[in-house]
LUMZA-346431 format. One line per field, with one value per atom (N, C-alpha, C, CB): atom name; y negated, z, x negated. Coordinates in pm, whole numbers, always signed. Atoms other than C-alpha are relative to their C-alpha. Glycine has a CB too. Layout:
atomo: (CA;...)
Y: (Y;...)
Z: (Z;...)
X: (X;...)
end
This chain:
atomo: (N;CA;C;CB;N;CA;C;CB;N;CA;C;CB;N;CA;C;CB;N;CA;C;CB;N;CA;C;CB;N;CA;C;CB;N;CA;C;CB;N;CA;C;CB;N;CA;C;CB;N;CA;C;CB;N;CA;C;CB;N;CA;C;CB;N;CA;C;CB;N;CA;C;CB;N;CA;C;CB;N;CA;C;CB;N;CA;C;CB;N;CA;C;CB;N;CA;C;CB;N;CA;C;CB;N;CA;C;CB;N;CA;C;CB;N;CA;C;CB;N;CA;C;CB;N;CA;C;CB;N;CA;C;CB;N;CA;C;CB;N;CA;C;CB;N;CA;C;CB;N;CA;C;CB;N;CA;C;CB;N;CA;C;CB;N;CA;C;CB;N;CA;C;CB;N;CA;C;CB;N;CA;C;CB;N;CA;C;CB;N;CA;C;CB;N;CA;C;CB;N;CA;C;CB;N;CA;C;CB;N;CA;C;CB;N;CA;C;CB;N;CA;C;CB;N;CA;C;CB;N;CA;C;CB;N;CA;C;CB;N;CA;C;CB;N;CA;C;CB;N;CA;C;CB;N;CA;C;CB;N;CA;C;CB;N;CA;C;CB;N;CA;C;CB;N;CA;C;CB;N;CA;C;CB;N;CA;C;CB;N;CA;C;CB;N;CA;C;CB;N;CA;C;CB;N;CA;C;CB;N;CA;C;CB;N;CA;C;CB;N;CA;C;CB;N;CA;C;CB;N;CA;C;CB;N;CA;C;CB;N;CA;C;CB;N;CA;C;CB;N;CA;C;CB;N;CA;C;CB;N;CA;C;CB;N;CA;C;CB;N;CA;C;CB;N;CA;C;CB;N;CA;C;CB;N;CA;C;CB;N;CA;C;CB;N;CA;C;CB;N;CA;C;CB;N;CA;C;CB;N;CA;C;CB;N;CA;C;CB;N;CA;C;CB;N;CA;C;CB;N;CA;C;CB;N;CA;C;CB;N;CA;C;CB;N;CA;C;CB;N;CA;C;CB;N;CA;C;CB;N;CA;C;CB;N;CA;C;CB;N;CA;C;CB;N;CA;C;CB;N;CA;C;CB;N;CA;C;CB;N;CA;C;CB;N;CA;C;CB;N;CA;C;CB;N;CA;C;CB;N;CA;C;CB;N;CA;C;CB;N;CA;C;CB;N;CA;C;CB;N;CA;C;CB;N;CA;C;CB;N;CA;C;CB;N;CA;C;CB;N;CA;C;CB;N;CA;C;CB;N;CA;C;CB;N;CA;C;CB;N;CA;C;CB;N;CA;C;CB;N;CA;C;CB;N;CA;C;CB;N;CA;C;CB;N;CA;C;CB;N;CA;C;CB;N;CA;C;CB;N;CA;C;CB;N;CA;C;CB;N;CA;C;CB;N;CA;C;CB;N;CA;C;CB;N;CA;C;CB;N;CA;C;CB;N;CA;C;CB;N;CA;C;CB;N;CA;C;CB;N;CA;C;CB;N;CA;C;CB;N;CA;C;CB;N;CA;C;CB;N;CA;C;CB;N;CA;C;CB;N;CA;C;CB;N;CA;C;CB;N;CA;C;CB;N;CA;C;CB;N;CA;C;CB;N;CA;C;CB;N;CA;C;CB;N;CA;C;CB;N;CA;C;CB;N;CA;C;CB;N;CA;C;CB;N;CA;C;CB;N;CA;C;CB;N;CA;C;CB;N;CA;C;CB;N;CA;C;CB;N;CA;C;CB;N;CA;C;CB;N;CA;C;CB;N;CA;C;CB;N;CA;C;CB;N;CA;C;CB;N;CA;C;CB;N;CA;C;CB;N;CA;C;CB;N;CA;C;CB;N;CA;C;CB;N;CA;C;CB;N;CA;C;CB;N;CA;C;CB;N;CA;C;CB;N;CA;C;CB;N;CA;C;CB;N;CA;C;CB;N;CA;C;CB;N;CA;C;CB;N;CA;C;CB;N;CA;C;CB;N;CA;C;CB;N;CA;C;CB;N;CA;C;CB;N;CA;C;CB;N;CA;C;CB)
Y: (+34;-11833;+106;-13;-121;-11480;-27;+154;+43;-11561;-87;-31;+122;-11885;+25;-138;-29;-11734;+81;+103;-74;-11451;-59;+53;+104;-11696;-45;-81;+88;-11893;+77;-2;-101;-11608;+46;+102;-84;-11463;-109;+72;+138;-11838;-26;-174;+43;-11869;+97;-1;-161;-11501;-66;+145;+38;-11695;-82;-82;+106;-11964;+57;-69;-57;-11777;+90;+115;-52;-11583;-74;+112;+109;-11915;+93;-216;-9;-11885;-122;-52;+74;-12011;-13;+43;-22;-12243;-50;-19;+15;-12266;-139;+167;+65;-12534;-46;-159;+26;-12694;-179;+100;+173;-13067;-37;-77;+65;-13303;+75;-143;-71;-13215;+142;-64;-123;-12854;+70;-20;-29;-12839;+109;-137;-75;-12534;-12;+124;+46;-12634;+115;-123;-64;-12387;-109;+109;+55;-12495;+96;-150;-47;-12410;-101;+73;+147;-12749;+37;-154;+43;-12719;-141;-10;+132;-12918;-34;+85;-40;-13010;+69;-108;-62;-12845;+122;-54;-138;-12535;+97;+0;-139;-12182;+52;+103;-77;-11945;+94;+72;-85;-11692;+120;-86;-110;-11360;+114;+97;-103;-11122;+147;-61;-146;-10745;+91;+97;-46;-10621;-99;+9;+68;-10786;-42;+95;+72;-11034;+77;-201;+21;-10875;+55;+91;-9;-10818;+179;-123;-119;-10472;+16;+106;-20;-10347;+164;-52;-131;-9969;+61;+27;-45;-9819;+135;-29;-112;-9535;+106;-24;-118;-9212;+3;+144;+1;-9220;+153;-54;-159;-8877;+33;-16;-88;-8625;-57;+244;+8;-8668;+141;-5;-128;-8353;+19;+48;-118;-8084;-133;+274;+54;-8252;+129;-67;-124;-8096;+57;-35;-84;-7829;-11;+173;-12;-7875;+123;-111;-139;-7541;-6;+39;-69;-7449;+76;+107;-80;-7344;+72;-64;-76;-7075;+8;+163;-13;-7135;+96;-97;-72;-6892;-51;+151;+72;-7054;+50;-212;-98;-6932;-77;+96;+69;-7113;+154;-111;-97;-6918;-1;-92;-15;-7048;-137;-26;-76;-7136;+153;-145;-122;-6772;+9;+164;+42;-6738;+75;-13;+4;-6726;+16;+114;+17;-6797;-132;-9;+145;-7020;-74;+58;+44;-7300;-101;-26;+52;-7462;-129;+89;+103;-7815;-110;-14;+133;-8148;-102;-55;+114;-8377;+10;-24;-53;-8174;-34;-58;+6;-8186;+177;-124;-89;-7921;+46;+41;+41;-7836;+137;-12;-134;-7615;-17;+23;-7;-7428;+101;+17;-17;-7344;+84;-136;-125;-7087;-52;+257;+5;-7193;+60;-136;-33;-6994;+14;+115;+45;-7057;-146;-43;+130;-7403;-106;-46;+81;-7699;-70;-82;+15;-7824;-171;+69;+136;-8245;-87;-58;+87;-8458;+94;-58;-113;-8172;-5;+159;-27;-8177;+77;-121;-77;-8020;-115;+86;+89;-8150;+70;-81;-117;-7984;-96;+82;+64;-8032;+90;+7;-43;-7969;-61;-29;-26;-7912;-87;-28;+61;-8044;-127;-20;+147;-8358;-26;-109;+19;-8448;-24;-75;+78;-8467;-78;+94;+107;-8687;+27;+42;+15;-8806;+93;-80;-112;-8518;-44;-89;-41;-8426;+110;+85;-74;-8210;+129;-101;-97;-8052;+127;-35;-130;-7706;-23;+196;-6;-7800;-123;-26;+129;-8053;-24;-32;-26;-8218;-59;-80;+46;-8286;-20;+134;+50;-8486;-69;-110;+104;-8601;+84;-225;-69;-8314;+49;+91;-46;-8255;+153;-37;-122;-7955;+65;-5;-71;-7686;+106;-50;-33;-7477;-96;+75;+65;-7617;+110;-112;-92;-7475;-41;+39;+124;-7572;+72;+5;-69;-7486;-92;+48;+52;-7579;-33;+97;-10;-7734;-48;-60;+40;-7807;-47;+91;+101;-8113;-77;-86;+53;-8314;-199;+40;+131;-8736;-55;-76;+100;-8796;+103;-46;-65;-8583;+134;-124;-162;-8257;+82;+61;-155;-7919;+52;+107;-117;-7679;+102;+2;-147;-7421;-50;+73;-27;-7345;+98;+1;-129;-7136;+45;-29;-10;-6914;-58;+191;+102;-7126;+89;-83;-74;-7012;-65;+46;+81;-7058;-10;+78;+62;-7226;-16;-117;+55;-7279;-48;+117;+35;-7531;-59;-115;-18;-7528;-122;+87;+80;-7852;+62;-177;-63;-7774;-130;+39;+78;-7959;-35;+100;+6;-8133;-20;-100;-14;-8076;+138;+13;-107;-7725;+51;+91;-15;-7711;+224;-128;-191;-7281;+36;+92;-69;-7249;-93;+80;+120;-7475;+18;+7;+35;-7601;+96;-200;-88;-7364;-78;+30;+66;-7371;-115;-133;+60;-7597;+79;-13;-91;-7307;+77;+81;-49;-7105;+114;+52;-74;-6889;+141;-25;-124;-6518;+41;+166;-56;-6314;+120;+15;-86;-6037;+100;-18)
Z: (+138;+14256;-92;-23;+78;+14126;+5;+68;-26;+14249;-59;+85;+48;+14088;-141;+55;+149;+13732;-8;-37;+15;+13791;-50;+94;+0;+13838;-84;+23;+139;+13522;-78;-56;+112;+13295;+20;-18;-17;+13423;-34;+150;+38;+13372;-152;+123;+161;+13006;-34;-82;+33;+12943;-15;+128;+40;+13012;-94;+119;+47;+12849;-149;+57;+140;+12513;-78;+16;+42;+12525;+16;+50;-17;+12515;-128;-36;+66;+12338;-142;+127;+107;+11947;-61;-79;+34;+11808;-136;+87;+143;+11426;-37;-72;+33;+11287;-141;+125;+99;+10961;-24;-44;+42;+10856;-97;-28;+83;+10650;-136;+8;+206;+10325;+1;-77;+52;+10381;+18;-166;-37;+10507;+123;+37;-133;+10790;+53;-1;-90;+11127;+87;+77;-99;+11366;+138;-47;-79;+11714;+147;-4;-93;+12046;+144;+11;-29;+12173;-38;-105;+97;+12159;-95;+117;+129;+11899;+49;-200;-57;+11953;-108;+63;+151;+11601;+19;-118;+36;+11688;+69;+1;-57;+11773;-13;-111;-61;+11983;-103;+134;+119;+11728;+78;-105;-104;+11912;-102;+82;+129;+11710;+70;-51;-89;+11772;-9;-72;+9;+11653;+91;-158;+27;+11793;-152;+53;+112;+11544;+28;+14;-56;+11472;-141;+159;+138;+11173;+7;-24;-15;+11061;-113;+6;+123;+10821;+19;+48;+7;+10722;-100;-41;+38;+10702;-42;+69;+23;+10477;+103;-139;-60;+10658;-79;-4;+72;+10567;-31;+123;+75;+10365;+124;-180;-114;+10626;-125;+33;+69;+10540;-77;+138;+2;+10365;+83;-119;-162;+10555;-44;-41;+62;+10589;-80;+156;+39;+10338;+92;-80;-90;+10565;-82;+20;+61;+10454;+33;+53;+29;+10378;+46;-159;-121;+10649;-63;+126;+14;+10486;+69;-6;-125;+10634;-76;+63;+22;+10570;+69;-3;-90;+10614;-35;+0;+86;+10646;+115;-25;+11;+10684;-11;-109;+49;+10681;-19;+123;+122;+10415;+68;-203;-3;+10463;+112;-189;-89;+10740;+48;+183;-97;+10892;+122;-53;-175;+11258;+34;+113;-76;+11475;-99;+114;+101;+11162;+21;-126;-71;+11234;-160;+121;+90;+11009;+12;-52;+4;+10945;-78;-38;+29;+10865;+84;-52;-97;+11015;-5;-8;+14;+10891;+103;-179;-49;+11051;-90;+145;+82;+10720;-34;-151;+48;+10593;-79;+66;+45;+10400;+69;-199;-36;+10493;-97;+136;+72;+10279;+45;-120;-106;+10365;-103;+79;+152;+10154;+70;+4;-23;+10178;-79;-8;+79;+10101;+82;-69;+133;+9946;+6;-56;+49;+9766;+118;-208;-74;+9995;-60;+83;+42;+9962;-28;+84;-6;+9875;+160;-125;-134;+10191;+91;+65;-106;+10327;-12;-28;+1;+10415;+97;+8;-69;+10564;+84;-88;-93;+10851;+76;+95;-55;+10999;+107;-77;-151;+11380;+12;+154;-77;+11521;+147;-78;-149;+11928;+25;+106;-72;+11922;-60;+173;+68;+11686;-109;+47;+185;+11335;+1;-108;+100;+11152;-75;-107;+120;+10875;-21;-161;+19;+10716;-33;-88;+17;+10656;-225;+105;+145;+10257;-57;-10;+69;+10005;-46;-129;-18;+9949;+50;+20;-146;+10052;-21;-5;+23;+10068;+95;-181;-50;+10326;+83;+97;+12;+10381;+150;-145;-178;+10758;-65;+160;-26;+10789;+159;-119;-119;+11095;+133;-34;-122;+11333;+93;-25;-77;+11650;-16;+186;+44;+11649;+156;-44;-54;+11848;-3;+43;+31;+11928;-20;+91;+63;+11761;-53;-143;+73;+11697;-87;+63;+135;+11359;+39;-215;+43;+11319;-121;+119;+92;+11018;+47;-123;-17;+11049;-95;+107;+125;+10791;+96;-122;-83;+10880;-100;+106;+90;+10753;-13;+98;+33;+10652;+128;-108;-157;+11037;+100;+73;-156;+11232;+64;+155;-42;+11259;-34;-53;+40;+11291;-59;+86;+76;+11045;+43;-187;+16;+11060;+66;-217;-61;+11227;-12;+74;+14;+11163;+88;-66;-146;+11401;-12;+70;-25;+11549;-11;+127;-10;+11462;+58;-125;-62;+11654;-96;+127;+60;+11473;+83;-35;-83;+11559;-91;+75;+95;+11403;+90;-110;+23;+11373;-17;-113;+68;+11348;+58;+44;-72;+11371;+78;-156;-119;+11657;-33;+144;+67;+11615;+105;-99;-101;+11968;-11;+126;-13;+11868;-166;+108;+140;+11480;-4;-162;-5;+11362;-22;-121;+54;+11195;-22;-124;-28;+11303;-138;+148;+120;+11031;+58;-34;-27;+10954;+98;-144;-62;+11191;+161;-171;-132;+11488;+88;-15;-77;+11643;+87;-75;-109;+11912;-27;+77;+49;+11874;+7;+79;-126;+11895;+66;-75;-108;+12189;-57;+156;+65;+12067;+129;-57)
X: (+28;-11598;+60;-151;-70;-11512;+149;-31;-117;-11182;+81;-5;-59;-11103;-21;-61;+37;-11243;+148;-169;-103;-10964;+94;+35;-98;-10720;+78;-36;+52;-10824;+83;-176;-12;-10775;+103;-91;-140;-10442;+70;+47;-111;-10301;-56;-22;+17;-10468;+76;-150;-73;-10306;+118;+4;-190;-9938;+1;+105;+24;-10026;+8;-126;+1;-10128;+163;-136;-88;-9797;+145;-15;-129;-9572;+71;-37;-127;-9248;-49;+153;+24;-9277;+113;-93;-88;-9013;+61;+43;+1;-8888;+121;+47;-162;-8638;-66;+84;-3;-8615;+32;+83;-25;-8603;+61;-107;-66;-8415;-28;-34;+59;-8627;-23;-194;-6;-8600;-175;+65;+128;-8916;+8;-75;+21;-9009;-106;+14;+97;-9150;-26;+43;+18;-9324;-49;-97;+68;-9430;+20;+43;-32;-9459;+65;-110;-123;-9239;+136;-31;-163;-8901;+49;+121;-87;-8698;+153;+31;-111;-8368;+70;+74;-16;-8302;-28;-90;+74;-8518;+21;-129;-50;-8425;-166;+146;+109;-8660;-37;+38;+52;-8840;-66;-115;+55;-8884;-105;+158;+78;-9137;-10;-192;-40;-9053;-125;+146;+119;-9425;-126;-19;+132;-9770;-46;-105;+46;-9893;-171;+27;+144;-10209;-47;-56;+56;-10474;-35;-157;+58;-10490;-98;+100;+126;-10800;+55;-221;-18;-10746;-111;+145;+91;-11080;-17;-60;+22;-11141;-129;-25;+79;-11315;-120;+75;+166;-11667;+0;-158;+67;-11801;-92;-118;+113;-11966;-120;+27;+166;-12336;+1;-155;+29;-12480;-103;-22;+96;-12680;-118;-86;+154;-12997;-107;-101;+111;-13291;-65;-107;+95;-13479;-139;+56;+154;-13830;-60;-102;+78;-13995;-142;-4;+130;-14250;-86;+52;+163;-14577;-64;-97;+80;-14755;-121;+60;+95;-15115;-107;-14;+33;-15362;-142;+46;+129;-15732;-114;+11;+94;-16053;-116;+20;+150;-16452;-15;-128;+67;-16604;-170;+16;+164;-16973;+9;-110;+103;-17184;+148;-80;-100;-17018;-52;+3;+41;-17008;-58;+94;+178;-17344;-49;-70;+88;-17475;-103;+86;+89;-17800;-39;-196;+34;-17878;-101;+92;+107;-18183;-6;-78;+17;-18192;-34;+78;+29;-18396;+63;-113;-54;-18190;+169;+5;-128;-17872;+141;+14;-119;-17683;-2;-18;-39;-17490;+117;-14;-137;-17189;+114;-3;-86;-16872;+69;+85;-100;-16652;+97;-39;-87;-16330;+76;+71;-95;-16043;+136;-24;-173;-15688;+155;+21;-84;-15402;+138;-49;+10;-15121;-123;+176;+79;-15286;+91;+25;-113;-15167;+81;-38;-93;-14864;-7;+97;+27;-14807;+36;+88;+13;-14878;-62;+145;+78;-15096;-140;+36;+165;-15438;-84;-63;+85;-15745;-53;-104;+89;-15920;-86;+75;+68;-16226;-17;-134;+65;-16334;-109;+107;+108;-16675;-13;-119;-36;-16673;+109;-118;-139;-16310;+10;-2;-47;-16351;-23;-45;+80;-16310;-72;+20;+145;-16568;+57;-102;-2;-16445;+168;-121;-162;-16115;+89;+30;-131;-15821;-62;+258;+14;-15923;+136;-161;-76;-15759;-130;+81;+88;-16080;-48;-38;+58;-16234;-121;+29;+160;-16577;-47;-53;+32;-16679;-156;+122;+140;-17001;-52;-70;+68;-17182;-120;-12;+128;-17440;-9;-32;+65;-17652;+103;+46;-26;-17540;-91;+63;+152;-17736;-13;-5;+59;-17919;+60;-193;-52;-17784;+106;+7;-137;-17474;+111;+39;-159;-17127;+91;-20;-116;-16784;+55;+100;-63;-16622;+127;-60;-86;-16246;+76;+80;-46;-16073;+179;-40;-156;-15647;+42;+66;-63;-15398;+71;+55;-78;-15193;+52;-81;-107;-14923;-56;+191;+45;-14967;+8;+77;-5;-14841;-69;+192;+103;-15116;+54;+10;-39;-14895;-82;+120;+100;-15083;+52;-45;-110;-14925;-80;+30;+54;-15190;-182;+15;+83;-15510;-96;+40;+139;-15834;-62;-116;+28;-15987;-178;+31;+64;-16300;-125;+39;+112;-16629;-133;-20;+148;-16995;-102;-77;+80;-17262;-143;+67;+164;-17663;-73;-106;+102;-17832;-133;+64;+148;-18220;-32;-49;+73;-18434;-185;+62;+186;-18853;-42;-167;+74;-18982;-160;+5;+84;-19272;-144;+41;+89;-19454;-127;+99;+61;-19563;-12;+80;-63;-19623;-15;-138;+2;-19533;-122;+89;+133;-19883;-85;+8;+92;-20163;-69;-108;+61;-20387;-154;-7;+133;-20725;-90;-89;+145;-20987;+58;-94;-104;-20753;-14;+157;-82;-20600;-66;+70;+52;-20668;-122;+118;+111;-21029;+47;-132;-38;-20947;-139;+79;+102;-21133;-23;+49;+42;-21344;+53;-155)
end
């Protein structure tokens, strides 16, 4: 089959490069063909007939802009670390210091034990609610609109406080345990 395609194509190849032949008629008319005439002389062409286009050189690109690498330097301000905080509800707020100011398409994003807390802000002040009570690490990152880290805060430990309500701190008068003389 490969064989008989070859074949094909080496005999269309002669075929395409017949001999083309010109003559002229009574009324002065000019005939091409690839039939002889008995009128018509062979027409040899000393170039390839072929279409040229002459495409101008495209302009180098310029440099591409280098986007100017921010070096942020950032910092939680408040809770400060092993700082214990006391709340039942397990709200609290953090505030954060960023310098320089961020730049456009830059934001803050805080993590507690390794996961945002809430959406990437512009803010330094962000607010937790409904954290369990215990140890947590916050660290603050500056990040670009597609999830790049630019910058990173170092990670501080946290202890939050709720009052339990198995053992109240200071029983009600007269309850509590008798003292022993």
């Amino acid at each position: 089959m490969r064989t008989l395609m070859i074949i094909s194509l080496a005999l269309l190849s002669l075929v395409a490069q017949a001999t083309v032949y010109k003559w002229v008629d009574k009324d002065g008319k000019v005939h091409y063909s690839d039939e002889p005439n008995p009128q018509a002389q062979a027409v040899e062409f000393t170039d390839k007939t072929q279409n040229q286009i002459s495409l101008e050189t495209p302009k180098p690109l310029p440099d591409p802009i280098e986007v100017e690498q921010v070096g942020y330097a950032l910092k939680i301000l408040s809770p400060q670390h092993e700082e214990t905080i006391r709340d039942n509800a397990g709200d609290f707020q953090v505030q954060v210091e960023v310098e320089p100011e961020l730049a456009s398409g830059h934001f803050l994003q805080l993590y507690i034990d390794g996961i945002s807390s809430s959406d990437a802000q512009r803010s330094n002040l962000f607010q937790l609610k409904d954290i369990d009570r215990g140890e947590h690490t916050l660290q603050l990152k500056a990040v670009q609109q597609n999830g790049k880290v630019l910058a990173s805060s170092s990670p501080i430990t946290i202890f939050l406080h709720q009052a339990g309500l198995m053992q109240p701190a200071f029983p009600a008068p007269g309850k509590g345990p008798k003292p022993s003389n």
